[in-house]
Every structure is written in structure tokens, then in C-alpha cells.
C-alpha positions as CSV (number, residue, x, y, z in Angstrom):
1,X,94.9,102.9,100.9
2,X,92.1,102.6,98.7
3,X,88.6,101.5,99.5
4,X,88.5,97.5,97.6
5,X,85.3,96.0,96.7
6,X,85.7,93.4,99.9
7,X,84.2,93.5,103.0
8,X,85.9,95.3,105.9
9,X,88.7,93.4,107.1
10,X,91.1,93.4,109.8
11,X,94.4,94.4,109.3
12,X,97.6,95.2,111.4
13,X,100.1,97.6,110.1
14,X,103.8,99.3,111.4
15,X,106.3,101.7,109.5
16,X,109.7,99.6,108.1
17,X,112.6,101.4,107.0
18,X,110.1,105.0,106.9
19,X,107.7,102.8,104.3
20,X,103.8,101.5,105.8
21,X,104.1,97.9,106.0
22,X,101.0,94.6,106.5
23,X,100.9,92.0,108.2
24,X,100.5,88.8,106.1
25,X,98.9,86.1,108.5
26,X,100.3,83.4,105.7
27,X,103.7,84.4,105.3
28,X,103.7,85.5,109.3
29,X,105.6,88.7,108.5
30,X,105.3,92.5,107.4
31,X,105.2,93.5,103.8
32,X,106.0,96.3,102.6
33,X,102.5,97.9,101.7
34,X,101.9,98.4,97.9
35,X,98.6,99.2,96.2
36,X,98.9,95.2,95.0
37,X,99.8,93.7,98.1
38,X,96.6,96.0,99.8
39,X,95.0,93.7,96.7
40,X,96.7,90.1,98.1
41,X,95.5,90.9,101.5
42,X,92.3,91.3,101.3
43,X,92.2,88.4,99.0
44,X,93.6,86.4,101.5
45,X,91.0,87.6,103.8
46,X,88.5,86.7,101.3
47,X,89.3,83.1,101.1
48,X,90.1,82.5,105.0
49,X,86.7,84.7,106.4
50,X,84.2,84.3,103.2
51,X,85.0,81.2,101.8
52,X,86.4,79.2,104.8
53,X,89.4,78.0,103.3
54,X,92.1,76.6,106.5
55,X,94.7,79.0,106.3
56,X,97.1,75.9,105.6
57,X,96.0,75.6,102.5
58,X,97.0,78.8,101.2
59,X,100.5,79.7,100.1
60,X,101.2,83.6,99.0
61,X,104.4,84.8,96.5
62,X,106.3,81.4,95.5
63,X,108.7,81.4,92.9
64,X,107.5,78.3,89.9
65,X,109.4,77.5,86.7
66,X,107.4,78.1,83.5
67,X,109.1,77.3,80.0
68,X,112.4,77.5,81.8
69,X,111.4,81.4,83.3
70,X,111.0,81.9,86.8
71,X,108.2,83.5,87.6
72,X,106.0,84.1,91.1
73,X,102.1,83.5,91.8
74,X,100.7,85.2,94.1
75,X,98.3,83.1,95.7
76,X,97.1,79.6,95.9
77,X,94.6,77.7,97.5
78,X,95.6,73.7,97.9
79,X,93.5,70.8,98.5
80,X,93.8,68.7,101.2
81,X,95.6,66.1,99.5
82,X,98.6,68.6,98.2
83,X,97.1,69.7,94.6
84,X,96.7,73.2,93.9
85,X,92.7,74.1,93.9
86,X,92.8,77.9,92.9
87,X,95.3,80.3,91.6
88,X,94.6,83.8,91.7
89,X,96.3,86.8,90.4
90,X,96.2,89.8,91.5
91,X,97.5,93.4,90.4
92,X,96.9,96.7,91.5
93,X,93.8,98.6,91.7
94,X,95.0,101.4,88.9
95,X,95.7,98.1,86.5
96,X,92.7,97.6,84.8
97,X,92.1,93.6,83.8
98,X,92.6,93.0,80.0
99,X,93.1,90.0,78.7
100,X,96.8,89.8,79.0
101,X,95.9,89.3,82.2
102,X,94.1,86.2,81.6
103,X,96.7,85.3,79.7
104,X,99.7,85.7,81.9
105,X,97.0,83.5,84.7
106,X,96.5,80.8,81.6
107,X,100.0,80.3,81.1
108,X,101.0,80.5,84.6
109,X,97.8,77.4,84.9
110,X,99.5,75.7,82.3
111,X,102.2,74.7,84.9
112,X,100.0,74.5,87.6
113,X,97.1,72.7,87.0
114,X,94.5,74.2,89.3
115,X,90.7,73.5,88.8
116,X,89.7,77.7,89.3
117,X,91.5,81.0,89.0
118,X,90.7,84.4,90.6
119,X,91.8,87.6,88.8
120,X,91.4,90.6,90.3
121,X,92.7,94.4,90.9
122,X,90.7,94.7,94.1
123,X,87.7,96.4,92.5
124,X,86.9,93.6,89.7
125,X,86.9,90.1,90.3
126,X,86.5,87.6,87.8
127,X,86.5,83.7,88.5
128,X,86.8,81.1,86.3
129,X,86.3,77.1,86.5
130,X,88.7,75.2,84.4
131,X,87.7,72.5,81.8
132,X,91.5,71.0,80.5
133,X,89.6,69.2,78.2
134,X,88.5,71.4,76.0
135,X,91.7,73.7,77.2
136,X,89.2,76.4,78.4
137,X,87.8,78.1,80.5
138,X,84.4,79.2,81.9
139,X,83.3,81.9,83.8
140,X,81.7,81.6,87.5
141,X,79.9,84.1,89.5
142,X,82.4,83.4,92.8
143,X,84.5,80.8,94.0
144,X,83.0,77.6,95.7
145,X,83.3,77.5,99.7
146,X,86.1,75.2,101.0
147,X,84.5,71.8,101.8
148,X,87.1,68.6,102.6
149,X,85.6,67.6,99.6
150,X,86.9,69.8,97.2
């Protein structure tokens, strides 16, 4: 798979059904290895190893309702008392991030409510603070570190 712009991370790997598949330390199982899920992975790698984050409080590829649609994030990061802290979304490294991409995340917030967003196709990364305010939102250059705090 392609080289990400992430550190070097861990990873264990097995053929299923003749396809490469990764192991996903949240959803303790093999994936079938796509150029986004080589994206998810490293992202949540990125939040456990960089930014601390207790794996508990990470949930990968749930289903939510939005306008009546069903739809699936791929990641988010809770805090410890149950509401969601980041969503990020992530797509594959040969989709470049436009902002229908932000868009698809903003709606997707709408419903969720979290305080940041990552977007990212492995190679960029953009991060973004939420003020619900002023229905914006405003750029960061990373993501905080987890503190019990947050």
C-alpha cells in the first residue's frame, strides 16, 4: 500500500477469501484492505499513539440517520462522558479533498454535534474546531491531545 503522511505504524495483516486484509484493534477483526481503510488505520493509530486518546473512546464505521438517509462515519473520538469529541472522515489517497468533502463532514456534524473534525486522504489532513454559534468552522493546525478534560 501506499506510503501516508503518518508516522510508521504497526500493523497486522492475513489474506481473506484471496483479498489482503488489516487488523482493526477497534472493531477487533480483519478488514478487507482498501486504499481508504489503509487511510482509517493509520488514523486510528494517529489518535491512539500521537494523540493519546483511550482506545474506548473511539468507535470506527457506525451506521447514523441524517435527514431520514442512512449513512456511516468512519471514525469518532467520544469524550468521557458519552458525547462525540471529533469526527473525521476519511477517503482514499487518489481522492483529492474538495470541498464536497467538507460538506459531506458538515452535514454529517449537523447530526452529530462534535466540537472538531479531521478530513483526510492519508496525505492531506485538515482539522477544524467547531464554533455552532456562528455555524462555522475554523481551521486548526492538528487536533488537541486527549486530556480527561476534554
Amino acid at each position: 500500500m501506499q506510503k501516508l503522511n503518518f508516522p510508521d505504524y504497526s500493523f497486522r495483516f492475513k489474506n481473506s477469501e484471496n483479498k489482503p486484509a488489516i487488523f482493526d484493534i477497534i472493531r477487533k477483526k480483519f478488514i478487507i484492505l482498501t486504499p481508504e481503510e489503509w487511510v482509517r488505520q493509520h488514523i486510528v493509530h494517529f489518535l491512539l499513539e500521537q494523540k493519546k486518546y483511550p482506545k474506548s473512546h473511539i468507535n470506527v464505521e457506525k451506521i447514523i440517520k441524517i435527514n431520514g438517509l442512512t449513512k456511516r462515519y468512519d471514525i469518532v473520538v467520544f469524550r468521557p462522558d458519552g458525547k462525540i469529541l471529533i469526527l473525521v472522515e476519511c477517503k482514499a489517497p487518489e481522492v483529492p479533498i474538495s470541498q464536497s468533502t467538507f460538506d459531506q463532514i458538515a452535514r454529517y456534524n449537523l447530526t452529530i454535534n462534535a466540537e472538531y473534525m479531521m478530513v483526510t486522504n492519508g496525505l492531506n489532513h485538515y482539522f477544524c474546531q467547531m464554533d455552532h454559534g456562528a455555524e462555522k468552522y475554523n481551521f486548526l493546525p492538528d487536533l488537541p491531545e486527549y486530556t480527561p478534560a476534554l
